[in-house]
Each structure stands twice: as structure tokens, then as C-alpha cells.
C-alpha positions in Angstrom: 0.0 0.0 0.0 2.7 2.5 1.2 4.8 1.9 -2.3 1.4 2.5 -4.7 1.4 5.5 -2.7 4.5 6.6 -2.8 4.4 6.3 -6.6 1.2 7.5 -7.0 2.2 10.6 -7.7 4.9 9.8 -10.5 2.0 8.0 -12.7 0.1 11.3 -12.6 3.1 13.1 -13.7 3.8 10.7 -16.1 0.5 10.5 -17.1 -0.2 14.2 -17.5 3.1 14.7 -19.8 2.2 11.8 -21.8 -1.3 13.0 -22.6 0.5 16.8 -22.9 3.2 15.3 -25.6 0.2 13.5 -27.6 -1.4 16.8 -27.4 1.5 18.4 -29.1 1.5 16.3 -31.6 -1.6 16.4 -32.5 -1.5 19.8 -32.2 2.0 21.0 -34.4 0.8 19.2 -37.8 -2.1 21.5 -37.9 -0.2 24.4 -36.7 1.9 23.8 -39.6 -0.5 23.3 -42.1 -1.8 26.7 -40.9 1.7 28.8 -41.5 2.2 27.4 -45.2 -1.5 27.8 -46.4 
């Protein structure tokens, strides 16, 4: 119990910057597509 909770807090970090880097690349391709048009 102690060591889920002591990582706990790692899987949300981990979590958040994975679902922040998908977000980014989801994101630059249409950024892109936006400067050359």
C-alpha cells in the first residue's frame, strides 16, 4: 500500500506529460498546415 502511494504521484506526472506530448503532436501538424496555407 505505502509503495502504490509513494508512486502514486509519478503515474500522474507521467500520465499528464504523456497526454501533454500527444497533445502536441496532435497539435504541431495542424499548426503547420496553418503557417504554409
Amino acid at each position: 500500500m505505502m509503495v502504490t502511494y509513494m508512486i502514486s504521484p509519478f503515474l500522474k506526472i507521467f500520465s499528464l506529460n504523456l497526454t501533454s506530448l500527444l497533445f502536441g503532436f496532435m497539435l504541431i501538424p495542424a499548426f503547420v498546415d496553418s503557417k504554409n496555407t
